[in-house]
PQR file of N, CA, C, O and H, with PARSE charges and radii, in Angstrom:
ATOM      1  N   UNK A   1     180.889  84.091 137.104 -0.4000 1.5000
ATOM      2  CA  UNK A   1     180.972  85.280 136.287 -0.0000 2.0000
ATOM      3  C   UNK A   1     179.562  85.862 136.190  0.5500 1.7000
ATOM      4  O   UNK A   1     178.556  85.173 136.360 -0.5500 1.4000
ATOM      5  N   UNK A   2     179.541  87.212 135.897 -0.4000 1.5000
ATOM      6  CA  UNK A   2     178.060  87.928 136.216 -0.0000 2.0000
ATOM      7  C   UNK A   2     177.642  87.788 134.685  0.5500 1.7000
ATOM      8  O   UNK A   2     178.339  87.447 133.729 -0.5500 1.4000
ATOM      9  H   UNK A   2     180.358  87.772 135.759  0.4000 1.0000
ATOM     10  N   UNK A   3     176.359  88.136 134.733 -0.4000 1.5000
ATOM     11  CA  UNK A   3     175.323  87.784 133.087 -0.0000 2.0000
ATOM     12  C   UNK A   3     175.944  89.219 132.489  0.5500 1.7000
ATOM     13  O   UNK A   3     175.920  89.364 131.267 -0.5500 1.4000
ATOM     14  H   UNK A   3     175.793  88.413 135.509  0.4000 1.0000
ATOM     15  N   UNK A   4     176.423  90.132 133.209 -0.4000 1.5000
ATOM     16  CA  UNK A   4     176.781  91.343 132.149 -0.0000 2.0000
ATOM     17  C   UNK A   4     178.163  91.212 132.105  0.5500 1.7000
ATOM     18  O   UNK A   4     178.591  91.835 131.133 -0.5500 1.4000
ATOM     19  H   UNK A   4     176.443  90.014 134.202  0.4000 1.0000
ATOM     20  N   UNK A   5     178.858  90.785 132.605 -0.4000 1.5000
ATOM     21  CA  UNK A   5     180.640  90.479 132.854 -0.0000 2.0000
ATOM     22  C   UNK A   5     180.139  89.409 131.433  0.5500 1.7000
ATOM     23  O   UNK A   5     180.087  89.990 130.348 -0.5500 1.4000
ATOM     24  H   UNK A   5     178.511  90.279 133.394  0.4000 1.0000
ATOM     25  N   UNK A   6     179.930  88.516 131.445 -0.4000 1.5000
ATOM     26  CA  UNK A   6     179.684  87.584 130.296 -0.0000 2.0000
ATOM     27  C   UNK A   6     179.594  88.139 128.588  0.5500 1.7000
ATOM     28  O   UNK A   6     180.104  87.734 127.543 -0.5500 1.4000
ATOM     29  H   UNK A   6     179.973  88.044 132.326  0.4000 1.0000
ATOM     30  N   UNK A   7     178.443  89.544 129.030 -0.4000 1.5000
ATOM     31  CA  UNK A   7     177.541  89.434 127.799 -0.0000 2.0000
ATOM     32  C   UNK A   7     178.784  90.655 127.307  0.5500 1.7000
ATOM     33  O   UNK A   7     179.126  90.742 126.127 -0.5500 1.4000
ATOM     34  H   UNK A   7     178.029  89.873 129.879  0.4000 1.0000
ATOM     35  N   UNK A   8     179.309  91.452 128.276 -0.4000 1.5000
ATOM     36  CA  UNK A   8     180.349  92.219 127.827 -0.0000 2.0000
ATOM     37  C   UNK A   8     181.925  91.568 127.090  0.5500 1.7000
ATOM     38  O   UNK A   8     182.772  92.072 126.352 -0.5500 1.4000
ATOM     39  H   UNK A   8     179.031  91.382 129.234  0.4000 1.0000
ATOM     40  N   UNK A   9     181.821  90.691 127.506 -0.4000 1.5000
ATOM     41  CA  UNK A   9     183.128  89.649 127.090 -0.0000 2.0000
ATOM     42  C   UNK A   9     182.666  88.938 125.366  0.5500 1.7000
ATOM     43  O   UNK A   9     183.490  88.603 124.514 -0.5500 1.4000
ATOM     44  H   UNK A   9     181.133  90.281 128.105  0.4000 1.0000
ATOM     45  N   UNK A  10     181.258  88.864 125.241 -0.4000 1.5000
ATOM     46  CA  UNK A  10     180.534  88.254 124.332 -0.0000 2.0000
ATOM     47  C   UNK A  10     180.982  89.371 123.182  0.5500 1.7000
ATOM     48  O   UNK A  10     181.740  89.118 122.246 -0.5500 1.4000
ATOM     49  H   UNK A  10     180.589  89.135 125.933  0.4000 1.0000
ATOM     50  N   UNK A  11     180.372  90.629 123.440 -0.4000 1.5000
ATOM     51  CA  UNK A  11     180.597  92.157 122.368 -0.0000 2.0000
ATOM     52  C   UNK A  11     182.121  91.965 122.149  0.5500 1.7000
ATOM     53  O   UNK A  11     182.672  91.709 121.078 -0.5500 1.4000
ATOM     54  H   UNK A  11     179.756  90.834 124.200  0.4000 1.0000
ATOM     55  N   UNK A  12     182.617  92.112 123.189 -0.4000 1.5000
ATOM     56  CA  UNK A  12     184.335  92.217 122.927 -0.0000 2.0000
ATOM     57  C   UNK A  12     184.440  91.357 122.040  0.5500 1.7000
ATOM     58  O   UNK A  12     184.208  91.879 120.950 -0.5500 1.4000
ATOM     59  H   UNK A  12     182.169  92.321 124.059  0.4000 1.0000
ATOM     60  N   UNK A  13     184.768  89.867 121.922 -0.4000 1.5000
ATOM     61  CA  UNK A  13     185.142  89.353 121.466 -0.0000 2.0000
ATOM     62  C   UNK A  13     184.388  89.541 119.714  0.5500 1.7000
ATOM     63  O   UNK A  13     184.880  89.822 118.621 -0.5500 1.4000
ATOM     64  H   UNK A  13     184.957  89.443 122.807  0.4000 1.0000
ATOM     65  N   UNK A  14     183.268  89.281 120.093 -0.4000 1.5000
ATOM     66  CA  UNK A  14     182.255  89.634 118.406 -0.0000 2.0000
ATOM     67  C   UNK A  14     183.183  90.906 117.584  0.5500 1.7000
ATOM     68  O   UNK A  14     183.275  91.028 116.363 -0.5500 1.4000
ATOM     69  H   UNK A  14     182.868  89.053 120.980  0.4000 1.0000
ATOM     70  N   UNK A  15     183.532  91.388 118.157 -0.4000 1.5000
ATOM     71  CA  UNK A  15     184.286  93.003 117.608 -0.0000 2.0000
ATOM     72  C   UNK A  15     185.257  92.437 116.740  0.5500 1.7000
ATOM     73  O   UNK A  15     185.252  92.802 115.564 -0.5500 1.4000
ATOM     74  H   UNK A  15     183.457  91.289 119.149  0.4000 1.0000
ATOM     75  N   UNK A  16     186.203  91.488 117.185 -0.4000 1.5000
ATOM     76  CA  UNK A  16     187.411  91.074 117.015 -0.0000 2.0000
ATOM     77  C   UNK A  16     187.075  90.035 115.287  0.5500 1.7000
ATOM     78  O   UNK A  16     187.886  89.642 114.449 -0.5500 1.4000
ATOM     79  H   UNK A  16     186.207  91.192 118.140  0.4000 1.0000
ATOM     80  N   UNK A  17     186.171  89.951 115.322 -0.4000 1.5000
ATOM     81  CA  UNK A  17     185.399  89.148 114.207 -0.0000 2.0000
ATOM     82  C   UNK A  17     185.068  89.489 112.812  0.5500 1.7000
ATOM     83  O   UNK A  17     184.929  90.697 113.004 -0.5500 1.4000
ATOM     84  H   UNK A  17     185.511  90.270 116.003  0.4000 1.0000
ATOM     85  N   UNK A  18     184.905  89.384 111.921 -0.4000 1.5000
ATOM     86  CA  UNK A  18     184.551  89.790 110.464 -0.0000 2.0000
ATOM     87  C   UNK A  18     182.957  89.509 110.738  0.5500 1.7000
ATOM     88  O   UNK A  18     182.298  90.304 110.068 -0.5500 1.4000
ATOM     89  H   UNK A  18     185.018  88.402 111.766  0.4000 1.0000
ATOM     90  N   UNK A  19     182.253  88.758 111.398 -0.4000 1.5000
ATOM     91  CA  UNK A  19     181.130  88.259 111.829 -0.0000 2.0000
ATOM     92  C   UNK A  19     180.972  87.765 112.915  0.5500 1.7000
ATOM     93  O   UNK A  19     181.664  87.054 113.644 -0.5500 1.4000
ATOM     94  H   UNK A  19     182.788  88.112 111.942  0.4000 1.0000
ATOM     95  N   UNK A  20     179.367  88.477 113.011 -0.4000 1.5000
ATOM     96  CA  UNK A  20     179.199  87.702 114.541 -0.0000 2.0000
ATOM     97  C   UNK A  20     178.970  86.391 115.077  0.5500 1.7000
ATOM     98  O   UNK A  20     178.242  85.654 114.412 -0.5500 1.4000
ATOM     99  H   UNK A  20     178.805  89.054 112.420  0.4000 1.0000
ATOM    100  N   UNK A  21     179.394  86.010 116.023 -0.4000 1.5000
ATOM    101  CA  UNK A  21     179.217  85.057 116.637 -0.0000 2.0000
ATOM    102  C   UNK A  21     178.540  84.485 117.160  0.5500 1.7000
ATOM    103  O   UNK A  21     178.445  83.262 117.050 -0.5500 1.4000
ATOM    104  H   UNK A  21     179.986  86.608 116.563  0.4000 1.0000
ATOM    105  N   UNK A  22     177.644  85.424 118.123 -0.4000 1.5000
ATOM    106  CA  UNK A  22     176.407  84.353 118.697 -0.0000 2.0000
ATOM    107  C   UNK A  22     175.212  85.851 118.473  0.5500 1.7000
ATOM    108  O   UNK A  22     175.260  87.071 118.632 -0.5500 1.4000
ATOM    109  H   UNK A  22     177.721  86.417 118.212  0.4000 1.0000
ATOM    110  N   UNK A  23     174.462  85.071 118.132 -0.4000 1.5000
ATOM    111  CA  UNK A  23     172.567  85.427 117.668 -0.0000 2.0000
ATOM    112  C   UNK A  23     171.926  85.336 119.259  0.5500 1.7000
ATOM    113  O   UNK A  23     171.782  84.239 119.799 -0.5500 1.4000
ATOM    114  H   UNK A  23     174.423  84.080 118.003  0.4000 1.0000
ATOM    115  N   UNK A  24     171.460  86.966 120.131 -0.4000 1.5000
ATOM    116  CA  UNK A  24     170.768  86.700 120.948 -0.0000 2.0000
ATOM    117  C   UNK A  24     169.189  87.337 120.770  0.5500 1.7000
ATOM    118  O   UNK A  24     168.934  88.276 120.015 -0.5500 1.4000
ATOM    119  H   UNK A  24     171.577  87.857 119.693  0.4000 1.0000
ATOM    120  N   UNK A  25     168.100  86.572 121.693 -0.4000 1.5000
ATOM    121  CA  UNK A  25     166.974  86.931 121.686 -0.0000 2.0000
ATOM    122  C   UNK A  25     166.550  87.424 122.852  0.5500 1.7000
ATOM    123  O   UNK A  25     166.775  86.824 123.903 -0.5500 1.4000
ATOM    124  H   UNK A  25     168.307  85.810 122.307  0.4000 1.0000
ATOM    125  N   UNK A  26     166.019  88.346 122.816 -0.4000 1.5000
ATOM    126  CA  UNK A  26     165.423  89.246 123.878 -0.0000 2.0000
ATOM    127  C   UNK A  26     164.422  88.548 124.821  0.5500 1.7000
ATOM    128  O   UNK A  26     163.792  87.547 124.482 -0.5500 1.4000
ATOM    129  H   UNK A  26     165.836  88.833 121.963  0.4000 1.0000
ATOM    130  N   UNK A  27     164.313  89.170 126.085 -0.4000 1.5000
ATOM    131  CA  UNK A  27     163.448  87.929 126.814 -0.0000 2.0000
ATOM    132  C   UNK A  27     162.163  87.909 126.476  0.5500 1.7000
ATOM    133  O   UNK A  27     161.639  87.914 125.362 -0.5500 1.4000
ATOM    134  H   UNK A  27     164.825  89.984 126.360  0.4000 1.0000
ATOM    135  N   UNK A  28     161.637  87.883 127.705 -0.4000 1.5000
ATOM    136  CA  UNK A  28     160.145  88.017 127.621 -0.0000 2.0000
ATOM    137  C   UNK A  28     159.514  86.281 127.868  0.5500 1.7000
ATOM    138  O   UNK A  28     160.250  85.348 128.186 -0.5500 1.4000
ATOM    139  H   UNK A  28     162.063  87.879 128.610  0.4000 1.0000
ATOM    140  N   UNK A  29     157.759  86.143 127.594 -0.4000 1.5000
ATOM    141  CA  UNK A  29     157.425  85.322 128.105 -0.0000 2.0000
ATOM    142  C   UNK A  29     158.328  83.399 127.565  0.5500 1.7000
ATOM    143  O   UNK A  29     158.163  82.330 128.153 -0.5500 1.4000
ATOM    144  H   UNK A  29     157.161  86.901 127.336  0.4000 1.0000
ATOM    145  N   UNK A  30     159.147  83.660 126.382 -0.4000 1.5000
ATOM    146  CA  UNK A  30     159.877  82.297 126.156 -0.0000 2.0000
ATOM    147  C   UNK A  30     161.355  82.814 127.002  0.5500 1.7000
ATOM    148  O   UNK A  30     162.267  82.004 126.832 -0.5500 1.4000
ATOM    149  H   UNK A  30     159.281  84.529 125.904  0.4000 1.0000
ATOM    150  N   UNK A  31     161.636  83.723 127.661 -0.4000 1.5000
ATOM    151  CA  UNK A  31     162.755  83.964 128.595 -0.0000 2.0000
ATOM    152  C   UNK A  31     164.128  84.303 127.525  0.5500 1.7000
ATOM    153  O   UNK A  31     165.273  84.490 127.937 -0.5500 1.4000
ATOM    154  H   UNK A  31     160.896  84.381 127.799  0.4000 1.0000
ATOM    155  N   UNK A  32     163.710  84.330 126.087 -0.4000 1.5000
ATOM    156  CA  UNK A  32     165.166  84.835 125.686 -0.0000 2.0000
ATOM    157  C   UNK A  32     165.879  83.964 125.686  0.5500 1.7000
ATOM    158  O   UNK A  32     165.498  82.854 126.057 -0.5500 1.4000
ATOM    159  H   UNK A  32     162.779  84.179 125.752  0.4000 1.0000
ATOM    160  N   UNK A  33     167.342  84.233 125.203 -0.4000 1.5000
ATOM    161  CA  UNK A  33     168.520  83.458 125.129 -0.0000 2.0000
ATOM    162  C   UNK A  33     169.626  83.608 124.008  0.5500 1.7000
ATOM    163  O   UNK A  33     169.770  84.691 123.440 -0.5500 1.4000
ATOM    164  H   UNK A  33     167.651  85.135 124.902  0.4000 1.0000
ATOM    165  N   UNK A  34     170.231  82.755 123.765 -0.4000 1.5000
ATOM    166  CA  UNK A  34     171.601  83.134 122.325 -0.0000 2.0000
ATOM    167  C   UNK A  34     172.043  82.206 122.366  0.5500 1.7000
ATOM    168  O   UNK A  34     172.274  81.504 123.351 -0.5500 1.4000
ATOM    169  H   UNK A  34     170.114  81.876 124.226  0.4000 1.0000
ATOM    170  N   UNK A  35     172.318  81.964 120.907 -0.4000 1.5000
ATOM    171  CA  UNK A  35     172.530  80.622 120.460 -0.0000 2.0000
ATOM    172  C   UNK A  35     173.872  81.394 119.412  0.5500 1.7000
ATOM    173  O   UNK A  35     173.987  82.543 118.985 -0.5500 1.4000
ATOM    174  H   UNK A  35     172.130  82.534 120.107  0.4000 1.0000
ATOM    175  N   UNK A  36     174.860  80.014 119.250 -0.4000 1.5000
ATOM    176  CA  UNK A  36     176.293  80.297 118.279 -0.0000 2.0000
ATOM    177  C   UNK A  36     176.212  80.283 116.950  0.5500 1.7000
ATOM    178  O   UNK A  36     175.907  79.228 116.394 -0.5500 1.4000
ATOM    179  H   UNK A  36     174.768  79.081 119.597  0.4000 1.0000
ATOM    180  N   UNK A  37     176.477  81.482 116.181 -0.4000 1.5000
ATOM    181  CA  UNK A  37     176.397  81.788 114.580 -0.0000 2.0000
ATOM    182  C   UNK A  37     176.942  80.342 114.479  0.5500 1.7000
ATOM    183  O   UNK A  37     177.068  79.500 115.367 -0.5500 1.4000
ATOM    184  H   UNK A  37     176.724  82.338 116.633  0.4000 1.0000
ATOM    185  N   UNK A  38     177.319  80.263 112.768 -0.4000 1.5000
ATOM    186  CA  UNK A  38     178.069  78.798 112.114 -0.0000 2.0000
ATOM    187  C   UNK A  38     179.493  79.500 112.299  0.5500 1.7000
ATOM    188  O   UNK A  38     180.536  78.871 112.117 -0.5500 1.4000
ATOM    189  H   UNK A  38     177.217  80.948 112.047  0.4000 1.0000
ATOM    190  N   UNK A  39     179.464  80.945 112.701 -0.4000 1.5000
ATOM    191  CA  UNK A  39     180.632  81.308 112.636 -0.0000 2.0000
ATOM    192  C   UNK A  39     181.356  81.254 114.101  0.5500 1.7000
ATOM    193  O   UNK A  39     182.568  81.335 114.297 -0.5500 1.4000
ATOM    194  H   UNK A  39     178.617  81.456 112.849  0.4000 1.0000
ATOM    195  N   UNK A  40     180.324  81.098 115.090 -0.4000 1.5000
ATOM    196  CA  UNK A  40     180.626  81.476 116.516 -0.0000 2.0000
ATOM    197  C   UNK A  40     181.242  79.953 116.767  0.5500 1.7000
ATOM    198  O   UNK A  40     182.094  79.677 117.611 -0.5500 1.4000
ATOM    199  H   UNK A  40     179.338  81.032 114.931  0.4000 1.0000
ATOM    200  N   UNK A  41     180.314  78.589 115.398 -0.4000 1.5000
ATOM    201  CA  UNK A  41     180.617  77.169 116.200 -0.0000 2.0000
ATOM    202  C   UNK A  41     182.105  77.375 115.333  0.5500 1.7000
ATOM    203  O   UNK A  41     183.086  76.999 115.975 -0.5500 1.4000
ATOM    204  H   UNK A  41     179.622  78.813 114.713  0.4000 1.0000
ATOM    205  N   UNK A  42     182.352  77.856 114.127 -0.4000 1.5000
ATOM    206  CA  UNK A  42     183.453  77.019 113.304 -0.0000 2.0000
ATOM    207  C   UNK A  42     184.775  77.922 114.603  0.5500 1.7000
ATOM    208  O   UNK A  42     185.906  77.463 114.758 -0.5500 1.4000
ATOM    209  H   UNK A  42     181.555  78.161 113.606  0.4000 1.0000
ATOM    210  N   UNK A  43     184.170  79.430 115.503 -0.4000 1.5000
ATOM    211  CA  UNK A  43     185.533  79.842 116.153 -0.0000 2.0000
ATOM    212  C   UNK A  43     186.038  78.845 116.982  0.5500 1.7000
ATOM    213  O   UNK A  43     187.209  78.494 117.133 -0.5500 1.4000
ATOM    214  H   UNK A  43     183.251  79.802 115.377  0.4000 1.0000
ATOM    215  N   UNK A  44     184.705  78.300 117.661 -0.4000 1.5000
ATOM    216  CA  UNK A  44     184.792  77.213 119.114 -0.0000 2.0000
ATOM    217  C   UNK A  44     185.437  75.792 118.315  0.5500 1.7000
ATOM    218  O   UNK A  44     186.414  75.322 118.897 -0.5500 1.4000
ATOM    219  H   UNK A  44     183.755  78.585 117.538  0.4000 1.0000
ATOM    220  N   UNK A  45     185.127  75.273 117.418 -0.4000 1.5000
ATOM    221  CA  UNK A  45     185.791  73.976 116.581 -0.0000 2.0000
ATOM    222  C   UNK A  45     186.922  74.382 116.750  0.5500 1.7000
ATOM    223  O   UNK A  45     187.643  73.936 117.643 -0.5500 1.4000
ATOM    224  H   UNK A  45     184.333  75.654 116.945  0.4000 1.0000
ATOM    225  N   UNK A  46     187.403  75.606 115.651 -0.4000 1.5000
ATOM    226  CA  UNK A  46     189.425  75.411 115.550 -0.0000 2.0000
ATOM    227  C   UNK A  46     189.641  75.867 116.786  0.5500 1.7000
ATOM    228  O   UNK A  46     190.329  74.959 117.253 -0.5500 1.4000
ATOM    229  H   UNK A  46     186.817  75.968 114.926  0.4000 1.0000
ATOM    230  N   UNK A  47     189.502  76.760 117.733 -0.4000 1.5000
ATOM    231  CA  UNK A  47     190.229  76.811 119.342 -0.0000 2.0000
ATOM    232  C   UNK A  47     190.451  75.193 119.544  0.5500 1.7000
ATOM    233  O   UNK A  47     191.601  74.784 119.382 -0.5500 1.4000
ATOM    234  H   UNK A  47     188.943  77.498 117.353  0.4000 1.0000
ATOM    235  N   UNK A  48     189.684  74.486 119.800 -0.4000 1.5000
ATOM    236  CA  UNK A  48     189.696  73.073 120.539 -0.0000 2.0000
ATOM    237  C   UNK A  48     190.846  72.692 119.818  0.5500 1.7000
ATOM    238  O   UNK A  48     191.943  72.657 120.375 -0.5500 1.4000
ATOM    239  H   UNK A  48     188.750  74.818 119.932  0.4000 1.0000
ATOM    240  N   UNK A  49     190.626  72.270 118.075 -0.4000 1.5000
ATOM    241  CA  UNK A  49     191.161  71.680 117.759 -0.0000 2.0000
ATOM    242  C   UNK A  49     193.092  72.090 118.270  0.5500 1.7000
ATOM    243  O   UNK A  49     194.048  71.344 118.481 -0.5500 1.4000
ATOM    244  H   UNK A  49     189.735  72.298 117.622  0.4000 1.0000
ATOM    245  N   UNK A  50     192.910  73.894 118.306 -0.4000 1.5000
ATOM    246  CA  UNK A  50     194.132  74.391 118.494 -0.0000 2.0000
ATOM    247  C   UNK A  50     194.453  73.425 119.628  0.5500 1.7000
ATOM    248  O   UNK A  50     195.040  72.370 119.386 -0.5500 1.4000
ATOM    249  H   UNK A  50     192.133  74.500 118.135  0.4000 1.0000
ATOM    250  N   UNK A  51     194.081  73.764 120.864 -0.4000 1.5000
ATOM    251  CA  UNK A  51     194.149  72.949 122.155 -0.0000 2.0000
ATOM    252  C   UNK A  51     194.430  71.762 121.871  0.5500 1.7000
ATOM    253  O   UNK A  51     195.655  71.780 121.992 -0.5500 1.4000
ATOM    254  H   UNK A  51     193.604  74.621 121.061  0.4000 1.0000
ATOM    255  N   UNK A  52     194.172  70.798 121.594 -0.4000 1.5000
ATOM    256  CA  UNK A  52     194.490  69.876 121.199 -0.0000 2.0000
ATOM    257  C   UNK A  52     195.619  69.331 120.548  0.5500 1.7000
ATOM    258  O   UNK A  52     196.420  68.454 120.870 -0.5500 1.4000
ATOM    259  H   UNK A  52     193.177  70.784 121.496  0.4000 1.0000
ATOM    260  N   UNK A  53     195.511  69.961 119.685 -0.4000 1.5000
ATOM    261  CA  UNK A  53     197.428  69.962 118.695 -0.0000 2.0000
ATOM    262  C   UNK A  53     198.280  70.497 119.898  0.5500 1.7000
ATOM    263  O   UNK A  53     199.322  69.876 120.107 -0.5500 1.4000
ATOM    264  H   UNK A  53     194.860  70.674 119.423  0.4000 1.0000
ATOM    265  N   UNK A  54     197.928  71.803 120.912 -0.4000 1.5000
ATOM    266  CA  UNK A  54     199.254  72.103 121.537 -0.0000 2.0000
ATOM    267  C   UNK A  54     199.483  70.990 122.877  0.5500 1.7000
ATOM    268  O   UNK A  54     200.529  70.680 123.448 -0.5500 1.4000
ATOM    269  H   UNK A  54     197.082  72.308 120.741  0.4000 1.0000
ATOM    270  N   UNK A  55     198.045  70.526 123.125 -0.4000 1.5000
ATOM    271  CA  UNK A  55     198.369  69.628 124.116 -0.0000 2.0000
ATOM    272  C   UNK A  55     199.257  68.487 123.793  0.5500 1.7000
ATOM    273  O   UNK A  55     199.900  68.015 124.730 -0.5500 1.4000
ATOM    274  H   UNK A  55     197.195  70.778 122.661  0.4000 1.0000
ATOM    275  N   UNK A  56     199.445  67.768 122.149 -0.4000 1.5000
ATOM    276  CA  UNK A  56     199.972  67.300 122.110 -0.0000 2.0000
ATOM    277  C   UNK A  56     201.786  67.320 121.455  0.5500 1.7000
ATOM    278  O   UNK A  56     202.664  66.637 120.929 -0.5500 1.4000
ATOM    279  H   UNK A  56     198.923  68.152 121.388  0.4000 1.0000
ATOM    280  N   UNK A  57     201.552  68.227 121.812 -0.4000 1.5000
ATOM    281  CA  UNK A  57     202.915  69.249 121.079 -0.0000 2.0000
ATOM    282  C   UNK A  57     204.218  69.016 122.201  0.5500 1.7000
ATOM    283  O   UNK A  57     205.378  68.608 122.136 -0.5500 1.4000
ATOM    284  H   UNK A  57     200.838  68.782 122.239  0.4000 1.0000
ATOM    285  N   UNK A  58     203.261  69.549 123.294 -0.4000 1.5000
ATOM    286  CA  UNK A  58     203.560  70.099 124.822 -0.0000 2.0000
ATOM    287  C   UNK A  58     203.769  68.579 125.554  0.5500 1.7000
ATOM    288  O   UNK A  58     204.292  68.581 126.668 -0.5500 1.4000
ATOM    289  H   UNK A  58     202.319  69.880 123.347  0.4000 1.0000
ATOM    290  N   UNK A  59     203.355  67.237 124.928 -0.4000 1.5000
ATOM    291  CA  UNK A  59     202.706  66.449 126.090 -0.0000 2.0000
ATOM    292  C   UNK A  59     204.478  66.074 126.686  0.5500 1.7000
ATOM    293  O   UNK A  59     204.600  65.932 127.903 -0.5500 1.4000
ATOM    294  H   UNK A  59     202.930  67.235 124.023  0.4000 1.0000
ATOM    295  N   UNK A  60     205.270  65.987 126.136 -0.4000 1.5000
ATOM    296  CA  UNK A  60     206.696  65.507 126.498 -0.0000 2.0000
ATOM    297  C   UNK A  60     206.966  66.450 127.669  0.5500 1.7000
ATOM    298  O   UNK A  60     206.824  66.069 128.831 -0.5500 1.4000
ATOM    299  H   UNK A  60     205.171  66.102 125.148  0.4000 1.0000
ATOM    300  N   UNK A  61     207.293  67.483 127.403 -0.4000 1.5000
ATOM    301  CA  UNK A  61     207.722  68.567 128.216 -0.0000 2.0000
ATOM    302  C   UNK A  61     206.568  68.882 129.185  0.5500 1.7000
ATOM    303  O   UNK A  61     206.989  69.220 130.292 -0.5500 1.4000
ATOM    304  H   UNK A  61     207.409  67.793 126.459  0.4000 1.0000
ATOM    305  N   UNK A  62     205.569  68.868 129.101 -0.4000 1.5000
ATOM    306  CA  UNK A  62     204.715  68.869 130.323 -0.0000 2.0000
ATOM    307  C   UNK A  62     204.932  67.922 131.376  0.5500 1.7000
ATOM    308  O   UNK A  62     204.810  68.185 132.572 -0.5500 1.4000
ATOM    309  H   UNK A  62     205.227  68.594 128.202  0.4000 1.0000
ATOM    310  N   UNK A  63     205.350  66.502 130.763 -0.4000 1.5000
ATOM    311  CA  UNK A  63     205.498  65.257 132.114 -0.0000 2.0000
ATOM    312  C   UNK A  63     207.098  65.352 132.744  0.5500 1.7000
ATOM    313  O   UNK A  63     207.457  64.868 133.817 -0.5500 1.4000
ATOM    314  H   UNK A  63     205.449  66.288 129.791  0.4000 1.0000
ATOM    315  N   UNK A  64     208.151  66.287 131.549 -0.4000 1.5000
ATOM    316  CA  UNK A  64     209.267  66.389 132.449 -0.0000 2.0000
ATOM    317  C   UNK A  64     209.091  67.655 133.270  0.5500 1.7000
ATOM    318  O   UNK A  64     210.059  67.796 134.017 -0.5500 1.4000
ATOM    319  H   UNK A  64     207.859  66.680 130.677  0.4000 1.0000
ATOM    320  N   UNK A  65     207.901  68.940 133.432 -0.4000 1.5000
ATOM    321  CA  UNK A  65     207.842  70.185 133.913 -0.0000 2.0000
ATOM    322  C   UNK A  65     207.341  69.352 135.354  0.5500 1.7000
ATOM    323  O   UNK A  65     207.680  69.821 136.440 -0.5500 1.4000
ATOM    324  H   UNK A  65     207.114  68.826 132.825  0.4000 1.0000
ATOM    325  N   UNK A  66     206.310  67.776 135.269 -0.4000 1.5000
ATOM    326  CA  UNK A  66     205.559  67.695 136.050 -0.0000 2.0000
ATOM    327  C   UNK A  66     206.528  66.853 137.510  0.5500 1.7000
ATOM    328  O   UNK A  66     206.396  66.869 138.734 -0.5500 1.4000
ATOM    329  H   UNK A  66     206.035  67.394 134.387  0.4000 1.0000
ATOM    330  N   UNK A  67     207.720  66.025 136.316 -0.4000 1.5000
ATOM    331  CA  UNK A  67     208.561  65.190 136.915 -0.0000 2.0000
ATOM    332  C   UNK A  67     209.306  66.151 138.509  0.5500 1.7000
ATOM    333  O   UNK A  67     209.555  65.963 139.700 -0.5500 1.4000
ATOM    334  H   UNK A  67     207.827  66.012 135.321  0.4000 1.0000
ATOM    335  N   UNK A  68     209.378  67.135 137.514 -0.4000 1.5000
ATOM    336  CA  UNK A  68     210.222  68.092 138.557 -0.0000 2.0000
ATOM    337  C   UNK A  68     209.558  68.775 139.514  0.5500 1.7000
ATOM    338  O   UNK A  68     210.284  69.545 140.143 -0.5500 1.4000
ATOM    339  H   UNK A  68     209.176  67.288 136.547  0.4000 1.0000
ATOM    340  N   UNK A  69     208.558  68.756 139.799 -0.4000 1.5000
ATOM    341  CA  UNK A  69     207.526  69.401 141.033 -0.0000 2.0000
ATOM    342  C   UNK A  69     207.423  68.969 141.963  0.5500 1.7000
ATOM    343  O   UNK A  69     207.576  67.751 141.873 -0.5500 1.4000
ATOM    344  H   UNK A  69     207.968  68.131 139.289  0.4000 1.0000
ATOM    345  N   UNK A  70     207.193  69.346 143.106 -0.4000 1.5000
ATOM    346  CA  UNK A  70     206.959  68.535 144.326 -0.0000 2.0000
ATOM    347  C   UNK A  70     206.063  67.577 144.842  0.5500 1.7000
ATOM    348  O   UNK A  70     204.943  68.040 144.628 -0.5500 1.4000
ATOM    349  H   UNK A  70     207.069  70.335 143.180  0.4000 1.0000
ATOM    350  N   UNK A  71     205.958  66.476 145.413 -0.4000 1.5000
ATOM    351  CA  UNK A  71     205.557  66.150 145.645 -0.0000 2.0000
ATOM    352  C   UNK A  71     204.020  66.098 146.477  0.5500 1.7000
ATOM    353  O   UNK A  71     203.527  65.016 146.796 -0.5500 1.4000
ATOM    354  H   UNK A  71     206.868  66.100 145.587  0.4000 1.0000
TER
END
């Protein structure tokens, strides 16, 4: 993915937010960078955790979706 395909996906999503998400710094001689608000880590915590609950939600029906596939 390109650094502006990224940083554009970054705005989008921040929009969608009551607060932002990740804190960036402009370059220059320490090269810049962006680091995740407490709000950007607590979004990335519950996704996982989401993932997680559906993986195990799903795990039955995933091994009979998998039973049935080809070889």
């Amino acid at each position: 993915m390109s650094y502006m395909r990224a940083w554009n996906l970054v705005r989008y999503t921040t929009r969608c937010f009551s607060q932002p998400l990740v804190e960036a710094t402009r370059g220059g001689r320490s090269g810049g960078g962006a680091t995740l608000t407490e709000t950007g880590r607590e979004i990335v915590a519950t996704y996982r955790e989401m993932e997680r609950k559906s993986q195990r939600a799903t795990r039955q029906d995933w091994a009979r979706l998998k039973s049935l596939l080809k070889a």
